[in-house]
C-alpha positions in Angstrom: 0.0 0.0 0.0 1.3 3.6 -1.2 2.2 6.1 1.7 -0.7 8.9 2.1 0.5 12.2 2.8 -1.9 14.7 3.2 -1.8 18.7 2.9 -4.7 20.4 5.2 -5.1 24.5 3.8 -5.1 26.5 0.9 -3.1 29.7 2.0 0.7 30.7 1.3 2.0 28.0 3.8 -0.5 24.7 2.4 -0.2 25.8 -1.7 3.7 26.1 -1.2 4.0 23.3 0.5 2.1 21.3 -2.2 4.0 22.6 -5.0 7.1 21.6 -3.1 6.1 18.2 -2.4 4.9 17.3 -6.2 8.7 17.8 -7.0 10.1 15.6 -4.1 8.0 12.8 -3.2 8.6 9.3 -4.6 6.1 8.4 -7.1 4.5 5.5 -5.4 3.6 8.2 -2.6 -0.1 9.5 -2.6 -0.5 13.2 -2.3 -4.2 14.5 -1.0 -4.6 18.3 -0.5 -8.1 19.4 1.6 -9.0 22.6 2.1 -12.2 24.2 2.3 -11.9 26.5 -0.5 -10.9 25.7 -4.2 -8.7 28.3 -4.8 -5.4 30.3 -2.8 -6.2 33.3 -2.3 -3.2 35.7 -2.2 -4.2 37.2 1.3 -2.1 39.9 1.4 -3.8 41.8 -1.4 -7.7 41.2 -0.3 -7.8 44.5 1.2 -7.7 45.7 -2.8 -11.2 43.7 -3.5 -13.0 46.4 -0.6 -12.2 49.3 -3.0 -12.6 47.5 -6.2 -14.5 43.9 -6.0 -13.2 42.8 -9.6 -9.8 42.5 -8.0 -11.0 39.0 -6.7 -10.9 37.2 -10.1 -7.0 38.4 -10.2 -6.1 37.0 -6.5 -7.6 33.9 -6.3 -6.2 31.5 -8.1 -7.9 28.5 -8.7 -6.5 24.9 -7.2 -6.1 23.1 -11.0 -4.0 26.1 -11.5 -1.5 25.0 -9.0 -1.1 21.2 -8.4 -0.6 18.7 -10.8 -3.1 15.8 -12.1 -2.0 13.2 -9.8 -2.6 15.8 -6.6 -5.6 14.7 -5.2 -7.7 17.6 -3.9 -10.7 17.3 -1.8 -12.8 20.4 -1.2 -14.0 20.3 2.6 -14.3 21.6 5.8 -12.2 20.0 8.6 -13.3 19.5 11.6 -11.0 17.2 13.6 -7.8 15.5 13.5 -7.2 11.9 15.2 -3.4 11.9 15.7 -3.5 8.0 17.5 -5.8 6.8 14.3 -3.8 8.8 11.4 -7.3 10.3 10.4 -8.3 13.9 9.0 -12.3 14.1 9.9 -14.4 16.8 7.8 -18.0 17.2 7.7 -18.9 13.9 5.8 -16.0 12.3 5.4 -13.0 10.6 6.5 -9.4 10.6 5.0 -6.6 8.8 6.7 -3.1 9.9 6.4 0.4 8.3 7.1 2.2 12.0 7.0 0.4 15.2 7.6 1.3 18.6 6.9 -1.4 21.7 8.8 -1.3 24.8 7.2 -4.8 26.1 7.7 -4.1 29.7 9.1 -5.5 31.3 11.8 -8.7 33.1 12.6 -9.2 36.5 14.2 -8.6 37.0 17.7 -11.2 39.1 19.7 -9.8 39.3 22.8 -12.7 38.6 24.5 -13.6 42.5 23.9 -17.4 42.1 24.5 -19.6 42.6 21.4 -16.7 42.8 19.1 -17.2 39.5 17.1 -20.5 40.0 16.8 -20.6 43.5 15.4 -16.9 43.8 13.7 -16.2 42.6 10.3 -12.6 40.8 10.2 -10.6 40.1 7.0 -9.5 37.0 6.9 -11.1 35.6 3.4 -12.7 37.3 -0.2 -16.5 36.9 1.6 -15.1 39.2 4.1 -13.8 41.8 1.7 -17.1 41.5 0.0 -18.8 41.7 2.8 -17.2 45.0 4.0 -17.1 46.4 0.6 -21.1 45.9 0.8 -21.2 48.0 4.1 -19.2 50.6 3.3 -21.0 51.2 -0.2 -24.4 51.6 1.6 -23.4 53.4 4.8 -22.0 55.5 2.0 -25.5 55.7 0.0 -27.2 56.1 3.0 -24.8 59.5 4.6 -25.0 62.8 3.4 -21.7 65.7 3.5 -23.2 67.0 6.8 -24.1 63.9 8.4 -20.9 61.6 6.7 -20.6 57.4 7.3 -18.3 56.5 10.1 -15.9 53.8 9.4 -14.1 52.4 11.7 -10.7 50.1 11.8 -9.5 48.6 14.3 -6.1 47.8 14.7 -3.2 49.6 12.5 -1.1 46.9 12.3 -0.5 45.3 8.4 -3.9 44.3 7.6 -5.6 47.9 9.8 -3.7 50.1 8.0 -4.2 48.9 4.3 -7.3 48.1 4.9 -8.4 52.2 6.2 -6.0 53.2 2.9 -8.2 51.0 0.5 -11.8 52.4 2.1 -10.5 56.3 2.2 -9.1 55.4 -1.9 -12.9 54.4 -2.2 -14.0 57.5 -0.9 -11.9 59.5 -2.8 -12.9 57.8 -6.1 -17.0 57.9 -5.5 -16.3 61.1 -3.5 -18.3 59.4 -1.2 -19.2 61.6 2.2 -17.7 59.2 4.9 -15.2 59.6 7.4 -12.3 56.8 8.3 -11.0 56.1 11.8 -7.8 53.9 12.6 -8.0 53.3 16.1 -5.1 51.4 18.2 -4.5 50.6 21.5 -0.8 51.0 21.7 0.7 54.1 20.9 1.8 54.1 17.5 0.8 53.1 13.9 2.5 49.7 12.9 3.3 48.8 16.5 6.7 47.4 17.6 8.3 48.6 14.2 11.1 51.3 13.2 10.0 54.6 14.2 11.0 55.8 10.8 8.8 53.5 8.6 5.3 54.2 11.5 6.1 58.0 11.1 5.9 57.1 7.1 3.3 55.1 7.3 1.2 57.6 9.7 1.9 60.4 7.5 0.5 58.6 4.7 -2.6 57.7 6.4 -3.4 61.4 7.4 -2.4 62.3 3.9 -5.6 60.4 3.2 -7.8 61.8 5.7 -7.6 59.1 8.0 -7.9 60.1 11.7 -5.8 58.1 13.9 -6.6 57.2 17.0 -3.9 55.9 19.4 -3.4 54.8 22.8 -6.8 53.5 23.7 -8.0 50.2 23.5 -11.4 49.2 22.1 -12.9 47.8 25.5 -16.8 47.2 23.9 -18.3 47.4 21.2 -22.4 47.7 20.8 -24.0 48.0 17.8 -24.3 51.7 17.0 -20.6 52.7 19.2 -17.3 51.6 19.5 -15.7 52.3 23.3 -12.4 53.2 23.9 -10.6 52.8 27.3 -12.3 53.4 30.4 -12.4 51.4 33.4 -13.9 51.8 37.5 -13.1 55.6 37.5 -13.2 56.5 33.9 -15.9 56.9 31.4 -14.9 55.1 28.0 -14.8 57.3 25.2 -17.8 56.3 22.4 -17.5 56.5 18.9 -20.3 56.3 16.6 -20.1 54.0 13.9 -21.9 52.7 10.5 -19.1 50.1 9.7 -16.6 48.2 12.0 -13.7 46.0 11.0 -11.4 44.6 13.4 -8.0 43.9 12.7 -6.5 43.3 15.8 -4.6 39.9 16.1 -5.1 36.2 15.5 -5.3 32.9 17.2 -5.6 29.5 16.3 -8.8 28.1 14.2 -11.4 26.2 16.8 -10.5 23.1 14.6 -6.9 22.5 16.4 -8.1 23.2 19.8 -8.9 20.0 20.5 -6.0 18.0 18.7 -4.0 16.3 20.7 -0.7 18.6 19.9 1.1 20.5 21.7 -0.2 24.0 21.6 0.1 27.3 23.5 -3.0 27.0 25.8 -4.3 30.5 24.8 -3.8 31.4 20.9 -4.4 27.3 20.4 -1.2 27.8 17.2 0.7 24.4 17.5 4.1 24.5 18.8 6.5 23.2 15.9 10.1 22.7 16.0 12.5 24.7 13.4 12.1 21.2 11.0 8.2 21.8 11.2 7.6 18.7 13.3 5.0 18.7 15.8 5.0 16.9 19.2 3.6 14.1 17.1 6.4 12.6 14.7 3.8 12.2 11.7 2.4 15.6 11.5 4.0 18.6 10.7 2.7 22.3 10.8 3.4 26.1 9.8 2.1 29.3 8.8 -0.1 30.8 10.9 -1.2 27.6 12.1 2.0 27.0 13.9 4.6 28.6 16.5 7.7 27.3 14.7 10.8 27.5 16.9 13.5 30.1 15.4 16.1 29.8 18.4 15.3 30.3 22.3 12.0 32.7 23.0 11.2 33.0 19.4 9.0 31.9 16.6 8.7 32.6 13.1 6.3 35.6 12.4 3.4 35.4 11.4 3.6 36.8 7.7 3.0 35.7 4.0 6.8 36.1 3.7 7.3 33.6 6.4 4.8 31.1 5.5 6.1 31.2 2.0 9.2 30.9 2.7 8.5 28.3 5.2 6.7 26.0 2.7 9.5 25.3 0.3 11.4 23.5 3.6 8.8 22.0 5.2 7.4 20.3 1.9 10.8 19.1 1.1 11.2 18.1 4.7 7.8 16.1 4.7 9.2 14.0 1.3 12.5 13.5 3.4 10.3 11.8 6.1 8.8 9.4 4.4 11.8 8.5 2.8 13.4 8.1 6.2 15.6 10.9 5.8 17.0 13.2 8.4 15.4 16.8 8.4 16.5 20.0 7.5 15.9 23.0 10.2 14.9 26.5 8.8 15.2 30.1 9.7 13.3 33.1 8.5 15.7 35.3 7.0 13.5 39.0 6.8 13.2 40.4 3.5 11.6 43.5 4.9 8.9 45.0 4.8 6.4 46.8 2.1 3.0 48.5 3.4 0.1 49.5 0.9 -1.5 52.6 2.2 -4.1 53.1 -1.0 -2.3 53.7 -4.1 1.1 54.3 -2.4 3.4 52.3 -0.5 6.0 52.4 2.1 9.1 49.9 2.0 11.4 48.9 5.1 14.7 47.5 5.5 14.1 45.7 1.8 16.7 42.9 0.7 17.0 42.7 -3.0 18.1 39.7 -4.5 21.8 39.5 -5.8 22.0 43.4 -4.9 21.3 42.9 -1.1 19.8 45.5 1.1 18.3 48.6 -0.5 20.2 51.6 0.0 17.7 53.3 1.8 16.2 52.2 4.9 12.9 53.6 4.2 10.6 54.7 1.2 8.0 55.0 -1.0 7.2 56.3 -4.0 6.8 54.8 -7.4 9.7 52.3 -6.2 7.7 51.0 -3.3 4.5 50.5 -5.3 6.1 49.0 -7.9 8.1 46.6 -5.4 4.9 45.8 -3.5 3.6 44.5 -7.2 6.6 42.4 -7.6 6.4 40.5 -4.8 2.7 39.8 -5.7 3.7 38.8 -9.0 6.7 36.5 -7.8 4.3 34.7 -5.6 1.4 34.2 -8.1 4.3 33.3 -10.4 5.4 30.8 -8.5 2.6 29.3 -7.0 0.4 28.9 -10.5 2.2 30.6 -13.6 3.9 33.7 -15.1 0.8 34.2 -16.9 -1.5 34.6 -13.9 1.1 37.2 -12.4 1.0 39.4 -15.8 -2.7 39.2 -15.5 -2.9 40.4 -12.1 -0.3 43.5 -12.1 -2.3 46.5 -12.7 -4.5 45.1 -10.1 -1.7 45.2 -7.2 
């Protein structure tokens, strides 16, 4: 009987993986990929469908466009995994599994923030950006110029921050009457990065018209206000709003929590060593999905760039496996960083291959935007074809 080796996800981490594995495993080795969806969708760019939903065709790339014939792919949502019986469980099904590689992502983190969930939009998926896209085109229908829509995003990290540039672009384009607010808890834009790219990237965002609101975190959420801080002797701080999309962090998907992994107890991510290897020799795990050891007190981050670079490793070290062969360990090497903020961009600490670092620390400009394109492109490239990637350009 063939060895089964099966690929759980869809997202940068699970379609890298796959593509990896179709060049290393044996041919008498059965490869079965499951995700929910039948198409990657190239997250980082979803914010672009809120402005402009045609984008969507562009970004998700359908699954017969990435693995080969003799890649099994099973459309389904998983619901359970039984580590002792080697068995993925979905809805109606069940598919066993001699090797097993998670890449399923994460979900939104709410923090327990009461009335958040239920009342914020999140981004995590191209209903999502639909979905907001939907709210934010009737709030603005429904406004006027002296009574505008109040949009509000929580969280300026990645995801906050391009997703306030897309809606205040939309805005700008309808000349829609609606106001934007960033709001975030901490005390700066882009927390816990160089001061130099936040003060870019805030001055970008005000550029725009977006107010920023700093140092105050959401503490409830009902459905006409947002409140900010307060506490036992201190009245919170309300802000009216038509549309609310959080942002603000992730955690594992409900699926893992009861796998029997080791996981960190409270974002339920599975702990992974620097090979990918879980606390159970036969299944593996990264992306999102995953706290993947990177030296003492540190994991990999998690980003598209790490997942995809992840993926080529772990693929290759999942063929190695089942050929008995010892594992390679990996490290995240930082390419740096490039922010959309609407049509611009800001770049950070950015490695060029063969030329190395760029010579400035931090920019933007038509070099930024046309760098945040590239790396779009390379991905899509690499993941389904050159063709897809010119196809999708003027849409990054």
């Amino acid at each position: 009987m063939s060895t089964q080796v099966v690929v759980v996800g869809s997202g940068y981490a699970g379609a890298g993986a796959v593509a990896r594995l179709e060049e290393e495993l044996d041919p008498g080795t059965d490869l079965t990929w499951i995700s929910e969806h039948d198409y990657h969708l190239v997250l980082h760019e979803v914010h672009r469908c809120i402005r402009d939903p045609s984008v969507e065709s562009k970004i998700a790339i359908p699954i017969d466009d990435i693995k080969s014939p003799s890649t099994e792919f099973v459309k389904g949502h998983v619901t359970d995994v039984d580590v002792d019986e080697r068995v993925v469980e979905l809805e109606d099904e069940e598919i066993e599994y001699d090797y097993l590689l998670l890449a399923i992502g994460s979900s939104t983190a709410f923090f327990g923030i009461e009335g958040l969930k239920e009342h914020a939009h999140e981004l995590k998926s191209l209903d999502d950006a639909r979905s907001i896209h939907a709210d934010v085109k009737q709030a603005a229908e429904e406004a006027s110029r002296d009574d505008p829509a109040e949009i509000i995003v929580g969280g300026a990290g990645l995801s906050g921050i391009q997703t306030a540039g897309e809606i205040a672009e939309y805005r700008d384009e309808h000349r829609a009457p609606i106001d934007v607010t960033l709001v975030e808890g901490l005390d700066e834009v882009f927390p816990g990065n160089d001061p130099e790219l936040q003060g870019a990237l805030r001055k970008r965002l005000e550029d725009l018209g977006i107010e920023i609101l700093t140092g105050d975190f959401i503490s409830k959420v009902d459905d006409e206000f947002a409140y900010l801080g307060g506490g036992e002797d201190e009245e919170p701080e309300e802000l009216a709003y038509d549309t609310l999309i959080w942002t603000g962090g992730i955690t594992g998907h409900e699926e893992v929590h009861g796998v029997d992994l080791d996981q960190d107890e409270r974002s339920h991510r599975v702990f992974a060593d620097a090979d990918f290897q879980t606390s159970d020799e036969r299944v593996f795990a990264l992306g999102d999905t995953a706290l993947v050891e990177q030296g003492p007190d540190s994991v990999a981050p998690p980003t598209a760039q790490a997942a995809w670079q992840a993926a080529d490793v772990a693929g290759e070290n999942v063929a190695r496996a089942v050929a008995g062969k010892p594992l390679k360990t990996w490290r995240h090497d930082d390419k740096g960083t490039v922010v959309s903020v609407g049509d611009d961009a800001v770049a950070h600490d950015v490695k060029l291959p063969v030329l190395g670092s760029f010579p400035v620390s931090v920019f933007g400009g038509p070099a930024a935007r046309n760098l945040k394109k590239a790396i779009a492109a390379r991905w899509i490239a690499d993941v389904a074809s050159p063709r897809h990637a010119i196809d999708a350009w003027d849409s990054m």
